[in-house]
C-alpha positions in Angstrom: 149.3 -5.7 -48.9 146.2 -7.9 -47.5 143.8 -6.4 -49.4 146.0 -7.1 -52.8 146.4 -10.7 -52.1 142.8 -11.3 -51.8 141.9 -9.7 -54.9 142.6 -12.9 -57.1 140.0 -14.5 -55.0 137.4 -11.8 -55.3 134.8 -12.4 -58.1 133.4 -9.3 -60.2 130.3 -9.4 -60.6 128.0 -6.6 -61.9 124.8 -5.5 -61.1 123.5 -6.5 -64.5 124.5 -10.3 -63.8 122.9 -10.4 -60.3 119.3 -11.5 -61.8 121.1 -14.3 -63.5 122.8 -15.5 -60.8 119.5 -15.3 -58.9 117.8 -17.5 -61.8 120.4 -19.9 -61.6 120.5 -20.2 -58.3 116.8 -20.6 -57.7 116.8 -23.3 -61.0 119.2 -25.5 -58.7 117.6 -25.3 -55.8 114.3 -26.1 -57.3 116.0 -29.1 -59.5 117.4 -29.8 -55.6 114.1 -30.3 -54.5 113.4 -32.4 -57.1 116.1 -35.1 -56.2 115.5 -34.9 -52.0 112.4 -34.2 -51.7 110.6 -32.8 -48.6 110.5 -29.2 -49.4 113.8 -28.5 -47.7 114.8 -26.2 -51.0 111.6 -25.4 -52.3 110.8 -21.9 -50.4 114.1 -20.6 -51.2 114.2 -21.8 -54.6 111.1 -20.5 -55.7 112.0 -16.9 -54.0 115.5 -17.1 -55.6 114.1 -17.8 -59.3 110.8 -15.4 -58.7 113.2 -13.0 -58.1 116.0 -13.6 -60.7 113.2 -13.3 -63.1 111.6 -10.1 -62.4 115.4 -8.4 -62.3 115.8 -10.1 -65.9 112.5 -8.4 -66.9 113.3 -5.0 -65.0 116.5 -4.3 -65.9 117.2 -1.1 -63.6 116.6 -3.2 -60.3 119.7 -3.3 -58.3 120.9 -5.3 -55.4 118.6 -3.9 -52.3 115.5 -4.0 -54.9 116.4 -7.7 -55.8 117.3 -8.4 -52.1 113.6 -7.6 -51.2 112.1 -9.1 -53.6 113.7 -12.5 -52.4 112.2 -12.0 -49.3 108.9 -10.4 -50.8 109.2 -13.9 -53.1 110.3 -16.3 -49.9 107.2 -14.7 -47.8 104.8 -15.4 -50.6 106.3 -19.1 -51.4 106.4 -20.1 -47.9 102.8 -19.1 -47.2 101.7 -20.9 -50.5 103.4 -24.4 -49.4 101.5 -23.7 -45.8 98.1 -23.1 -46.8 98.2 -25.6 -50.1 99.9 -28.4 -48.4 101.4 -29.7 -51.6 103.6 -32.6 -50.3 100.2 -33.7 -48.1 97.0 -33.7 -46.8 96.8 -31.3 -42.9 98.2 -33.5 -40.3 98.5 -36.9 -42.6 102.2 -37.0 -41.8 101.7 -36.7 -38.0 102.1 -39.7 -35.8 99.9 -40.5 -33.5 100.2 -42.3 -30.0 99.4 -45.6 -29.1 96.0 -45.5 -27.7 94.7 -44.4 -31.3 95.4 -48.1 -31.8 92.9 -49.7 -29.5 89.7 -50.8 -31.3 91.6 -50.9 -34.2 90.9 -54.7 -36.0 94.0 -56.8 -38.1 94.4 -60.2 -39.1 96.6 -62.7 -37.5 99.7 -63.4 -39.8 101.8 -65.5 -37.3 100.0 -67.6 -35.2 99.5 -65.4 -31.7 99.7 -66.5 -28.4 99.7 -64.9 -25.2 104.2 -65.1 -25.4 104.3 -64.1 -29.4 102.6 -63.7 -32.4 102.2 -60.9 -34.9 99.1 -59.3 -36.6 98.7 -57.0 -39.7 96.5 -53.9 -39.0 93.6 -53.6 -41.3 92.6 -50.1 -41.1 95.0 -47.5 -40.5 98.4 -49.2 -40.8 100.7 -46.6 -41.0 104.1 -47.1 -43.1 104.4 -50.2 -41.2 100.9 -52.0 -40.3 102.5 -55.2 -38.8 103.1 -55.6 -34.8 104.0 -58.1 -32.7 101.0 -59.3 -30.8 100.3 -60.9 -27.5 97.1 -62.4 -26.9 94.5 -62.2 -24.1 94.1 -66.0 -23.2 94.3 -69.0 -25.7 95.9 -69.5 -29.4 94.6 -67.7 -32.0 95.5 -69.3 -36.2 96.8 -67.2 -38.9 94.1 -65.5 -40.7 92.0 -64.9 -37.2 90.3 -61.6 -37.2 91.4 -59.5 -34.3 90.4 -56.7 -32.4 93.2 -54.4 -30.0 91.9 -54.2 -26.6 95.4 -53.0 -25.0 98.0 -51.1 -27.4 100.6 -51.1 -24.8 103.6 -48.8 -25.7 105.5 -50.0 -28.4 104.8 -52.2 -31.4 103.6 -55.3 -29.2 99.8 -55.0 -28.6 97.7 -57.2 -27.0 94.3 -58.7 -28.9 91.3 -61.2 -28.7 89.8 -62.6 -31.4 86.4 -61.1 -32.7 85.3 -64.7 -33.2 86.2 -64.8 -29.2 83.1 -66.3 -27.1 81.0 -63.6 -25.1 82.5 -63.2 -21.7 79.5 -62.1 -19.2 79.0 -58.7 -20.2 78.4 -59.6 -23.6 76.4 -61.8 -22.7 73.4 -59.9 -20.5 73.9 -56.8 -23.1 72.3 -59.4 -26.0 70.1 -60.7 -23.5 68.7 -57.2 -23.2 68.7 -56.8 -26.5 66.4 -60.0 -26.6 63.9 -58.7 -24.3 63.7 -55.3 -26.1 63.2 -56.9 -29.6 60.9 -59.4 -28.2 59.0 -56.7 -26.1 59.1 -54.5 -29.2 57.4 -56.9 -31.2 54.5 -57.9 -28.8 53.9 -54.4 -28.3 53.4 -54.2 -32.9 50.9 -57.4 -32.0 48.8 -56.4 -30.0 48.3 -52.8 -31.9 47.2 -55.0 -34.9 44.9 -56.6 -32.5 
């Protein structure tokens, strides 16, 4: 009695209409793809319509032969979109932490003070380049050069002006620099002496 009250639900299909159902469905997922992309229907697509195909072209290949060959198909696809990275260049879509951003130069577009400011990275971006900025001591204009000398956690960093006067450091490295150029060039002197 179950079993005949299902039977109106049941669809017939034959064996012979299994490669175009496999077409269709593979042409859908594949138009799917097409409409959200980020190969979420790709693999499957390609596997489903791969394999709808060769069961159009063989007609004696039943279900279990057309079952593998999705697989065989998937396998192949998914190994394809892997190694030729279609949707991307290797590892361009990774994030990456915070301390990748240190040493990284913007420009100031809201004037930045050590409460508030924000800066526009110049090199490396991202989808969204701009961060709210804190600077080390002082004001620093819009348009300022900047460098990032802490990137803190979040989307605040801290910076210092490249146009920033030479705290001590600085200062004795291009003093030594000084001494070796000048050295360097009484030293070429006195060989043409």
């Amino acid at each position: 009695m179950l079993g005949s009250s299902l039977s109106p639900l049941q669809l017939s299909i034959g064996p012979e209409a299994l490669p175009l159902l496999l077409v269709t469905a593979g042409l859908g997922l594949t138009l799917a793809e097409a409409l959200a992309p980020g190969a979420h229907f790709i693999v499957l697509g390609i596997a489903l319509l791969a394999a709808g195909l060769v069961g159009l072209v063989i007609p004696f290949a039943g279900p279990i032969v057309l079952g593998l060959l999705v697989l065989v198909f998937g396998a192949l696809a998914l190994y394809g979109y892997r190694e030729l990275d279609i949707y991307g260049g290797k590892g361009t879509g990774r994030t990456s932490d915070s301390t990748s951003l240190r040493g990284k130069t913007g420009r100031v577009t809201e004037r930045v003070t050590p409460t508030g400011g924000e800066i526009k990275l110049l090199d490396g971006g991202g989808f969204n380049p701009y961060y709210a900025a804190r600077s080390v001591s002082g004001e620093m204009a819009e348009g300022t050069e900047v460098i990032i000398v802490d990137p803190g956690g979040g989307n605040v960093v801290t910076v210092e002006s490249l146009e920033a006067p030479q705290d001590e450091i600085d200062r004795e490295l291009a003093r030594g620099r000084a001494r070796t150029e000048r050295d360097a060039g009484v030293e070429s002197e006195t060989e043409r002496t």
